[in-house]
C-alpha positions in Angstrom: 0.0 0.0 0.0 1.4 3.6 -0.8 2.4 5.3 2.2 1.3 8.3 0.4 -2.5 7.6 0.6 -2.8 9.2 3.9 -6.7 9.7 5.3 -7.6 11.7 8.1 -10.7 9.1 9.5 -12.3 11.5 11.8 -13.0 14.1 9.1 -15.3 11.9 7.2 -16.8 9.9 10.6 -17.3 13.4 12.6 -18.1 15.4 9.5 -19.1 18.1 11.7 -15.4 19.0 12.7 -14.8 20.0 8.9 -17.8 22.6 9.7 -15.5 23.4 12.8 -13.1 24.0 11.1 -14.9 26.0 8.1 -16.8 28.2 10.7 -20.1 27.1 8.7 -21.4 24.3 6.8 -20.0 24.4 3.3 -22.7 25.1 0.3 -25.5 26.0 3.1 -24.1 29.4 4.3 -27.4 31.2 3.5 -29.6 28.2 5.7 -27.0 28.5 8.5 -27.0 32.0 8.5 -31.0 32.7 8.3 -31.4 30.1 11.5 -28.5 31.9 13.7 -30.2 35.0 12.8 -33.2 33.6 14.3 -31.2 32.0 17.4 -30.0 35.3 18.1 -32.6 37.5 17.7 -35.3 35.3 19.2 -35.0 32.7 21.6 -31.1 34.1 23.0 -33.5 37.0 23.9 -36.1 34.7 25.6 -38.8 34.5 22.8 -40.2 31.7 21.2 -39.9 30.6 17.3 -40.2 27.4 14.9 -38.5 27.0 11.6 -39.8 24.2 9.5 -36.9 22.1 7.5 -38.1 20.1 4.1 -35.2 18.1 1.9 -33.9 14.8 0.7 -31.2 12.8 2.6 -28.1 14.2 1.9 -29.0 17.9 1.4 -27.1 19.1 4.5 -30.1 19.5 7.0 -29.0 17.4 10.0 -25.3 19.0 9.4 -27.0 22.5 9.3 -28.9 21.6 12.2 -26.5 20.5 14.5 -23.8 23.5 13.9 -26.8 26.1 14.6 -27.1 24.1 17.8 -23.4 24.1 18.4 -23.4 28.2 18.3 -26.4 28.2 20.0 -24.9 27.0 23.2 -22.0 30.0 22.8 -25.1 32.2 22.6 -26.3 30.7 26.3 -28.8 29.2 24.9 -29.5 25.0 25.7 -29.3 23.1 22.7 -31.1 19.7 22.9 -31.3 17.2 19.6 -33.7 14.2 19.1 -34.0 12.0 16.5 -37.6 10.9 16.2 -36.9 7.6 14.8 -33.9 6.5 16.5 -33.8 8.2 20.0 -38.3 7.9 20.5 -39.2 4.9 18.1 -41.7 7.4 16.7 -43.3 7.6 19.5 -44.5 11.0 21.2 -44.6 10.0 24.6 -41.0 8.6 24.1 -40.2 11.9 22.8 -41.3 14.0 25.5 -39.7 11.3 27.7 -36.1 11.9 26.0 -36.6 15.9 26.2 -37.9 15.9 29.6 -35.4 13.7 30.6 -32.5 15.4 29.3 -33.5 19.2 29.8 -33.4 17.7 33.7 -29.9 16.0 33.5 -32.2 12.3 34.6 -33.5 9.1 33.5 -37.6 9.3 33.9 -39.2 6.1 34.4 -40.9 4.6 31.4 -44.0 3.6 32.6 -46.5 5.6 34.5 -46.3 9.0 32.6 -48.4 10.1 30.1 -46.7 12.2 26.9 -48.1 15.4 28.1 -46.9 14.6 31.7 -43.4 13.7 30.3 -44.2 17.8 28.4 -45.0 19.6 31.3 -41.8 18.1 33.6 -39.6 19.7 30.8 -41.7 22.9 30.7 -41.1 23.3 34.5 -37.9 22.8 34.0 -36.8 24.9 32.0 -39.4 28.0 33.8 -38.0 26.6 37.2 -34.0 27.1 35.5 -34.9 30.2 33.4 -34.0 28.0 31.0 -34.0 29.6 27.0 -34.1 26.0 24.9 -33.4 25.5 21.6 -35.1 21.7 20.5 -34.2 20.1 17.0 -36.4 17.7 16.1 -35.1 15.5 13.4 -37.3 13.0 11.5 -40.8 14.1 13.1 -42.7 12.6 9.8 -41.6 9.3 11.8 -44.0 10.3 14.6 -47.0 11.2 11.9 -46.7 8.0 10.4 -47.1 5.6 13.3 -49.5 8.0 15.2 -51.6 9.4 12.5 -51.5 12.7 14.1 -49.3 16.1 14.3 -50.7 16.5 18.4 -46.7 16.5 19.9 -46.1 19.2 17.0 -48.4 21.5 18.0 -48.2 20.8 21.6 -44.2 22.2 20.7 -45.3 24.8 19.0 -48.1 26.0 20.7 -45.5 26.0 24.6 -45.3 28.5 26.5 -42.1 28.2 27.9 -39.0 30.0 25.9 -38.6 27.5 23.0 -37.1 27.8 19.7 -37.9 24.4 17.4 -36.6 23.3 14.8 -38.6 20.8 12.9 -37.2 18.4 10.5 -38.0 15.9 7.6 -36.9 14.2 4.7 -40.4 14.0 3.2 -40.8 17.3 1.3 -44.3 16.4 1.4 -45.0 16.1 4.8 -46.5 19.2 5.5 -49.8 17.6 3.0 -50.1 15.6 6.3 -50.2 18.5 8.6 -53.5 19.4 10.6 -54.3 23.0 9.8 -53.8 24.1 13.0 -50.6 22.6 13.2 -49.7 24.3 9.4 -51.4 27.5 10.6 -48.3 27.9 13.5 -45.4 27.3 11.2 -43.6 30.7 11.3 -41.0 29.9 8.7 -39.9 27.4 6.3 -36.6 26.5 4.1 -36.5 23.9 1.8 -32.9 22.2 1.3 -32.5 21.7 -2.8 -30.7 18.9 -3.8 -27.1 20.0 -4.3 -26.1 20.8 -8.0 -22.6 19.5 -9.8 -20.5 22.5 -9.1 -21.9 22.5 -5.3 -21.0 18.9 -4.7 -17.2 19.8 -5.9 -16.4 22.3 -4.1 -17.7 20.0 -1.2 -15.5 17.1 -1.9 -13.1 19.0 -2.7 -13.0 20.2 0.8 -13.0 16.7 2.0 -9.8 16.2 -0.1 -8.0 18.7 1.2 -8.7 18.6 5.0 -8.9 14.3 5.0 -6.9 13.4 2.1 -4.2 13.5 0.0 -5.0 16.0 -2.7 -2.3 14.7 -5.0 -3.9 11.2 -5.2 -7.2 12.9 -6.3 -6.9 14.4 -9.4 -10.2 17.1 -10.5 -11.1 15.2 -13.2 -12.1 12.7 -10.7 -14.2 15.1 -9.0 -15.9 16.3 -11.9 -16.6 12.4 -12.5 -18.5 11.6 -9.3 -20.3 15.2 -8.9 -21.7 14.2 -12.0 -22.7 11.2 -11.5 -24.2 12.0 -7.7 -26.2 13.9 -9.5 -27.4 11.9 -11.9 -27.3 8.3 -9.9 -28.2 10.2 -6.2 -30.2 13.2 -7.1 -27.2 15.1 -5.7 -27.2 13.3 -2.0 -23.7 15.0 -0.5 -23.4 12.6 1.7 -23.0 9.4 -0.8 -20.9 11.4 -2.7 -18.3 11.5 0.5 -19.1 7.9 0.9 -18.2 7.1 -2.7 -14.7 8.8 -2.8 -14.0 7.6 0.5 -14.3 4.2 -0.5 -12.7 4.5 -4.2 -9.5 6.0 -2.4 -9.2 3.4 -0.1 -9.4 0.8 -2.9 -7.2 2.9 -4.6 -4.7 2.6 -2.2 -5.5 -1.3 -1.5 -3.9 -1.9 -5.5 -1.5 0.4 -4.8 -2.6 2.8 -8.0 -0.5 6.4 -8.3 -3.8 8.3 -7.9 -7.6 7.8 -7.5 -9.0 6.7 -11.1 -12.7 7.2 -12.5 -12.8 3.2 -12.1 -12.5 2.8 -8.8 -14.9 6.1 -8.2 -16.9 4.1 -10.6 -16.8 0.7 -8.7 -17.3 2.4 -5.7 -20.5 3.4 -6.8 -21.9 0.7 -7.7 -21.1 -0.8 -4.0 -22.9 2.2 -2.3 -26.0 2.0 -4.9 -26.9 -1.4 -4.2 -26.0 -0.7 -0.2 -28.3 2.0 -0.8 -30.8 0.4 -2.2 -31.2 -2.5 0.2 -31.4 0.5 3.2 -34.1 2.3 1.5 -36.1 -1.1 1.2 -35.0 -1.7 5.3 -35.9 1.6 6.4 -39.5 1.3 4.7 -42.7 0.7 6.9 -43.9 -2.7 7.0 -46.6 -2.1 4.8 -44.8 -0.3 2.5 -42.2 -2.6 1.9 -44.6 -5.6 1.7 -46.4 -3.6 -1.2 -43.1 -2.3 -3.0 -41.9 -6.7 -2.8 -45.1 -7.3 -4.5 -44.5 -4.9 -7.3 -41.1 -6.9 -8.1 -43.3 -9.9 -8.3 -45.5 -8.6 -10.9 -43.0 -7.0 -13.1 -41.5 -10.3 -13.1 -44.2 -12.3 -14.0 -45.7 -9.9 -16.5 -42.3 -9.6 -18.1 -40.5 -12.7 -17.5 -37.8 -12.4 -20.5 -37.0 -8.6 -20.2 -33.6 -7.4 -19.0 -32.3 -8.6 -15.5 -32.4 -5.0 -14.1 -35.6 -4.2 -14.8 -34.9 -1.6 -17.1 -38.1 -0.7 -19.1 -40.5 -2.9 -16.8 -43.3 -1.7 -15.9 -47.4 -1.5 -15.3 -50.2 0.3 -14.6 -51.2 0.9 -11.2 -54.8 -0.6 -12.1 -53.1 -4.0 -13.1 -50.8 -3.9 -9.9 -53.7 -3.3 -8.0 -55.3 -6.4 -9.4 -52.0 -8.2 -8.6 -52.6 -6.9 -5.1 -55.8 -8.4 -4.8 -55.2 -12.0 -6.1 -51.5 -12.2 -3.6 -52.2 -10.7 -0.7 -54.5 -11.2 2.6 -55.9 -7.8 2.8 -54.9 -5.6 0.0 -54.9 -1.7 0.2 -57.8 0.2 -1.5 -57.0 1.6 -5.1 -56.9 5.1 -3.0 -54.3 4.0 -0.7 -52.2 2.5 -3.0 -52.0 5.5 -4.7 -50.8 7.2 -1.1 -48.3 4.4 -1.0 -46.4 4.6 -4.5 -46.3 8.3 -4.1 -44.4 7.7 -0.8 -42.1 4.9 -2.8 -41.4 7.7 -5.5 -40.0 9.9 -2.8 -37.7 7.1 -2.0 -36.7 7.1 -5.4 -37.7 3.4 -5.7 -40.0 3.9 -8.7 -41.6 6.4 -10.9 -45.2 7.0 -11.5 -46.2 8.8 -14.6 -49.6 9.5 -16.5 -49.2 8.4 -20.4 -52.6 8.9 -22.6 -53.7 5.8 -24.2 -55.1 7.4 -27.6 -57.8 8.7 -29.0 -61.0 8.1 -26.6 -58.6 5.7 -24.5 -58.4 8.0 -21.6 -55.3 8.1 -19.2 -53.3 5.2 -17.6 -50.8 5.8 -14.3 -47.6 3.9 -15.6 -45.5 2.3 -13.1 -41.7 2.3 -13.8 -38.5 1.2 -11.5 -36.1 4.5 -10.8 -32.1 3.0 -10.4 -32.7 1.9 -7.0 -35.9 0.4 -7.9 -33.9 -1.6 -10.1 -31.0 -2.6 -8.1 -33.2 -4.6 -5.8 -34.7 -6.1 -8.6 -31.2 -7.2 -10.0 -30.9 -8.5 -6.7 -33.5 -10.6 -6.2 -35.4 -8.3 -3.4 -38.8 -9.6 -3.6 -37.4 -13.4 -2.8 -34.9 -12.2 -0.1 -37.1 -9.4 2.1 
């Protein structure tokens, strides 16, 4: 292995300390910026707020997040992060449990509180302390989907106590699902775009120079996997990283001069298909059970077409008819309709209205998108 293929490991693990280092988060100065303005001018001076944060993964929004926090805390303000899925299973009462128990430096018991109970011990806290809190609350859609309810949200938003919240989601469609009263108390929004070619450069470029060694990464290698994040990832940052982590390394496994567009390209392939089989993982139960049963169609409908599933695909009116004949209790044609939309956000397939012709009215087309299509390369719908 070449010696010279030296790689700073806590720079891509910790990628926070590169935003250290930076003083912001590279390519989202302006959302950093706007949200410090509001940490400063609002709840530093004891008054409440909520900003509302929509994007795909990989658009910078828990990074953002986290470094506003970080600030925050210089400000003398409390910073306090949850992840709805991970750190409350989705559940509001764990989530009011894992503020409440924080804000008061203890472990409350799990049992024999109810979620507003859990609420109002952190609300006395923080009155009791003089407390001004600022509360990120990462992956809230989780909460909506198992409870079928906003009530925690507005509960948040509607506190008394000296609260600045910071709402965030990876479904840009999320607020669809919002009660009205919950909608009608969002103060501000910001929308993270997926990052464009030259965006995505600059970024890994950054990651070249403070966690490798620039002379192993040449730019035409850079312009190679911006590109093709864009195109492959729909400009996900954070697979980008991934990817030319991962290419270097193998780079310097064969003990190449320099990182070459076939090992970025290899390397991509790896973290498509890891991708992929996350996406499928991190789907609801239902969801995944319906998206396993569209692999089964397309494969019985078109039993000689390529192995990737390129160019496969149905109407949803002839799924839904699949549905029917496979499965115990399948969805109405209404709530399939809800569920592929929710697949198409995960960029497993694409739904698309084509006109059938003179007086032949309009069909919905199903089609797999590239990780769609990995999983069917993969055999998916015998494995999960």
């Amino acid at each position: 292995m070449d010696p010279g293929f030296t790689i700073n490991y806590e720079v891509f693990e910790e990628p926070w300390l590169l935003c250290e280092r930076l003083g912001t988060v590279p390519e989202r100065e302006t959302q950093v910026n706007h949200l410090l303005y509001m940490v400063k001018n609002r709840i530093a001076k004891g008054s409440s707020f909520n900003v509302f944060i929509y994007g795909w993964t990989g658009t910078g929004k828990t990074l953002v997040v986290k470094h506003v926090l970080r600030e925050a805390e210089k400000m003398g303000v409390t910073p306090l992060y949850v992840n709805c899925q991970r750190d409350a299973d989705g559940s509001s009462t764990r989530l009011f449990r894992f503020i409440a128990s924080n804000i008061r430096n203890e472990k409350l018991p799990a049992r024999g509180f109810e979620a507003s109970e859990y609420l109002q011990l952190f609300e006395e806290h923080v009155k009791e302390k003089k407390l001004k809190v600022l509360l990120a609350v990462d992956e809230f859609d989780s909460i909506i989907e198992r409870e079928r309810n906003d009530n925690f949200l507005y509960k948040l938003l509607r506190s008394e106590t000296p609260l600045g919240v910071i709402a965030v989601s990876n479904k840009v469609l999320v607020k669809e699902k919002l009660d009205p009263r919950t909608k009608s108390s969002i103060e501000s929004e910001l929308i993270f775009q997926p990052y464009d070619k030259e965006s995505l450069k600059k970024i890994l470029r950054l990651y070249v120079e403070h966690g490798l060694n620039p002379e192993k990464v040449w730019e035409d290698s850079l312009e190679y996997l911006a590109e093709r994040t864009v195109e492959d990832f729909g400009g996900d940052a954070r697979r980008a990283v991934a990817i030319l982590k991962k290419a270097y390394e193998a780079a310097a496994e064969e003990g190449a001069n320099h990182v070459y567009i076939y090992h970025l390209s290899s390397a991509i392939d790896e973290v498509e298909k890891e991708t992929a089989i996350n996406i499928l993982l991190s789907l609801p139960e239902n969801h995944r059970l319906i998206f396993v049963e569209l692999l089964k169609h397309l494969s019985q409908k078109w039993p000689t077409a390529t192995p990737g599933g390129e160019g496969k695909h149905t109407t949803v009116a002839e799924f839904h008819s699949h549905l029917k004949r496979s499965i115990k209790k399948p969805p109405s044609y209404r709530t399939l309709h809800g569920i592929l939309r929710e697949l198409k956000e995960h960029k497993l397939i694409e739904v698309e209205k084509v006109g059938r012709g003179k007086g032949g009215g309009v069909a919905n087309i199903v089609r797999l998108q590239p990780y769609g299509q990995h999983l069917y390369s993969i055999g998916a719908e015998r494995e999960y």
